[in-house]
N, C-alpha and C positions, 0 to 999 in steps of 0.2 A: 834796213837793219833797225832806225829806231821805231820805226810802228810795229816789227815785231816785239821789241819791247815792249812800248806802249800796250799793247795785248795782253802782255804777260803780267806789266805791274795790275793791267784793271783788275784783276782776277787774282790780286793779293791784298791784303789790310792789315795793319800796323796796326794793334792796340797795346799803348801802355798804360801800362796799371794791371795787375791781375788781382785786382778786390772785384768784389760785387759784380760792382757794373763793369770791369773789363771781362769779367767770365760770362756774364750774359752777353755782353756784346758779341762776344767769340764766338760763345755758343751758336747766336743766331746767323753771324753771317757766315759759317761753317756749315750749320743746315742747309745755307742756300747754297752753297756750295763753293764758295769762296777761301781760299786759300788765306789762313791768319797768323799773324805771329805774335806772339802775347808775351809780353817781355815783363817784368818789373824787376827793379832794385833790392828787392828781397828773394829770399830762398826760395818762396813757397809761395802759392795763392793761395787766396782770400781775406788777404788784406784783414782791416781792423772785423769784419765781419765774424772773421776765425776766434777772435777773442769774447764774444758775446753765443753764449751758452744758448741758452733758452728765450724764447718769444714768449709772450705773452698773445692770446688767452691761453693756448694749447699746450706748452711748454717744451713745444718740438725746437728743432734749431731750423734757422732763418735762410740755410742754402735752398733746401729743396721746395720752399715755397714762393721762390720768385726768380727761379728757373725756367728755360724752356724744357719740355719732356722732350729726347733725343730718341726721335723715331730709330736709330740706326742702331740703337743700343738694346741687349736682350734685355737688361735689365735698368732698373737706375741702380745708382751707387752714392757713397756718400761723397759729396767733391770739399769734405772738411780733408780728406786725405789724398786725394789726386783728380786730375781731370784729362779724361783721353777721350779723345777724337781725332779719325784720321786728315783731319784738314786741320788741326791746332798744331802748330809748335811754339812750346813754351822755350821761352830765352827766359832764364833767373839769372837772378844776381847780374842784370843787365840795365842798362841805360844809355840813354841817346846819346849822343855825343854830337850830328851833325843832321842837317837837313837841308837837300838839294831838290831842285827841278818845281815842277809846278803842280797840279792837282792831276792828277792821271797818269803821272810818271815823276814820284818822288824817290831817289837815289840816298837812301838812310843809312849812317853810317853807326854799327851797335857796339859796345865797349861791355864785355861779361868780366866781371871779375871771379879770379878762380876757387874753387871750392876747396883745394885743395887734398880733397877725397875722386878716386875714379868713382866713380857710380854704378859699371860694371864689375867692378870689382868688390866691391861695398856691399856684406852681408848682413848689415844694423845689429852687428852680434854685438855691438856698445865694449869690447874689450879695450877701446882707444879710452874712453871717459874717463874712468876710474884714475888714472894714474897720471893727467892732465892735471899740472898742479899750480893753474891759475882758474879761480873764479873771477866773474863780473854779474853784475845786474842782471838779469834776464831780464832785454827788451819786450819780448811776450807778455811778462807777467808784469808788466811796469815796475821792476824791482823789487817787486813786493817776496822776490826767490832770485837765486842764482845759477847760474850755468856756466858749466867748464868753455875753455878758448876751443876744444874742439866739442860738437855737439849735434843733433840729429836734425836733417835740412827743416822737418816738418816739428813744428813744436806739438802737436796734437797727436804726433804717433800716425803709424802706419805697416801694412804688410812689411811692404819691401823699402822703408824708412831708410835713407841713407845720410851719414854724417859729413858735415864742412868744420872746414875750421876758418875761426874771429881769429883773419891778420890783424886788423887792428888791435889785438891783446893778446894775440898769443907770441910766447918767447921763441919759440920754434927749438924747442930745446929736444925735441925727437923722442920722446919719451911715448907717445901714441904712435912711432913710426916701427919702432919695438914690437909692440906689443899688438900688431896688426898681426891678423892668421893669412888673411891673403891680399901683404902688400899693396895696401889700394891707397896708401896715403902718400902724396908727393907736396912736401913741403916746400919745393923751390917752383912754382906753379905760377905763371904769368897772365895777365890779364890777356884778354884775346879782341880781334876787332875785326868789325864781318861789316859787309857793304853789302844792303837787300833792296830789292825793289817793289813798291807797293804803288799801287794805283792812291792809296787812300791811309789817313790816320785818322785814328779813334783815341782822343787824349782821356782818358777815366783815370785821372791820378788821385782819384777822390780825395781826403782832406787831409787838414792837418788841425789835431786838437787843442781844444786853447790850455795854453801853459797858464796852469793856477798859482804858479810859484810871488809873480811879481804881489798877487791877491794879498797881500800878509797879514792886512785884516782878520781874515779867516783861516789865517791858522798853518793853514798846507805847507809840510817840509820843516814847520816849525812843532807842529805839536801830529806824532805817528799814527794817533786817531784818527786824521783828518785827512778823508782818501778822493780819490774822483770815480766819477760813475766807472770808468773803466778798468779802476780799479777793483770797485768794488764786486764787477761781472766779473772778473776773475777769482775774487775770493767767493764768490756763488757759484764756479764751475765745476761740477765734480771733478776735472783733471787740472783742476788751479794749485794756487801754493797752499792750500788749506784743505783739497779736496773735498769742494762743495762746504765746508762747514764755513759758517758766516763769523767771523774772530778777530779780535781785536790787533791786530798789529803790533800794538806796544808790550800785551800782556799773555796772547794767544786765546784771550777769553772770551765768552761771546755776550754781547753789548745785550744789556738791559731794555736798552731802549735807541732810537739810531734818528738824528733829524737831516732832512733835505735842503741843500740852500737854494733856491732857484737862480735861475740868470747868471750866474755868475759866468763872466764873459761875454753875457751880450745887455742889449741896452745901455750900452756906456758910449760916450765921444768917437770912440774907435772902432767898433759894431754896434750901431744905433738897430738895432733887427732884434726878434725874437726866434731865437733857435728851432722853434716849435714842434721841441722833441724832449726837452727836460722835463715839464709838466707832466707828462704821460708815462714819461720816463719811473718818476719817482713814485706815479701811483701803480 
């Protein structure tokens, strides 16, 4: 019994993270033919990636050129809006919770938190939005916009785009449970926990970016001008809070003139490194 196991986990892999590198990871060893499950703690894939519009020189977006091309596929597609392959299953809104056994037969235990919305049921006809009568921040946009407690999983939009609702700030006051045409929202919805077996894990939990707040030298959170690069990719995004137009925060005007600060964040006691991505960045 357990070496048929053992069989079955070789011939699966655990990658968390569905940014970047966990979708190429998936990618590839889905090509090869291996069994993936691609989990993260967000709604949606592509990580901070999704939030950065255009590359330089070309001013394409940055999925499609450092992907593998999916022989299986008639066509490619854009994976700002989904990613299907019949050996990927994506677990959202999920995270580890437990990790058992040894390399070749690890017993992983996964905690999804609920969305709230069925998903077969869920026609992204947005009738729930409107009448949601709490805003918060919109994480996507680093604030720079808001978004209702219920809201669409994919912040970039898509075909068949389906909404959740933010437990953490929504009053559960029923008001989108109303106003649903085909009852897909169940607001008493529990977290769920599933036991997988994988031969293998792929940790791509890519980063975490440095909080400019402590900075106060420079300004951030104390003076509305004073934004960070990823903020500022989103007010250069045609479907950002400004709609591609470059404008000032404080006064919605567009800046005269705009300076870079370098480093900030690195070369200091605490990351003695050079980021060697700001530079390039700001030209």
């Amino acid at each position: 019994m357990r070496n048929n196991r053992v069989k079955s986990a070789q011939k699966a892999v655990l990658v968390i993270g569905a940014g970047i590198g966990g979708i190429k990871a998936g990618l590839e060893l889905a090509e090869s033919g291996i069994q993936v499950y691609l989990c993260d703690r967000r709604p949606y894939i592509g990580g901070t990636l999704s939030q950065l519009d255009e590359w330089f020189p070309d001013d394409h977006c940055g999925f499609c050129q450092v992907l593998p091309y999916s022989m299986e596929a008639d066509e490619q597609y854009c994976l700002r809006w989904g990613l299907s392959h019949p050996s990927i299953e994506q677990l959202l809104l999920t995270e580890v919770e437990k990790v058992e056994g040894e390399a070749g037969d690890f017993s992983v235990t996964l905690s999804t938190q609920p969305s709230g919305v069925i998903p077969e049921r869920c026609t992204g006809c947005g009738a729930c939005e409107p009448v949601c009568p709490v805003e918060v921040d919109s994480e996507f946009e680093e604030g720079l916009s808001q978004r209702k407690a219920i809201y669409p999983r994919h912040p970039l939009g898509s075909a068949d785009n389906t909404y959740i609702i933010d437990y953490q700030h929504c009053t559960l006051c029923g008001a989108c449970v109303e106003q649903c045409p085909t009852a897909a929202i169940e607001l008493s919805s529990e977290p769920e926990r599933r036991i997988i077996s994988v031969g293998a894990i792929v940790a791509a939990t890519g980063f975490e970016e440095f909080d400019a707040r402590p900075t106060t030298q420079f300004g951030y959170r104390r003076f509305p001008n004073v934004v960070t690069s990823t903020e500022v990719e989103r007010l250069l995004s045609p479907n950002g809070p400004t709609l591609g137009e470059l404008k000032r925060p404080s006064d919605g005007q567009v800046p005269r003139s705009v300076a870079f600060l370098q480093c900030v964040g690195s070369r200091t006691s605490e990351n003695d490194y050079c980021s060697s991505a700001c530079c390039l960045y700001a030209l």
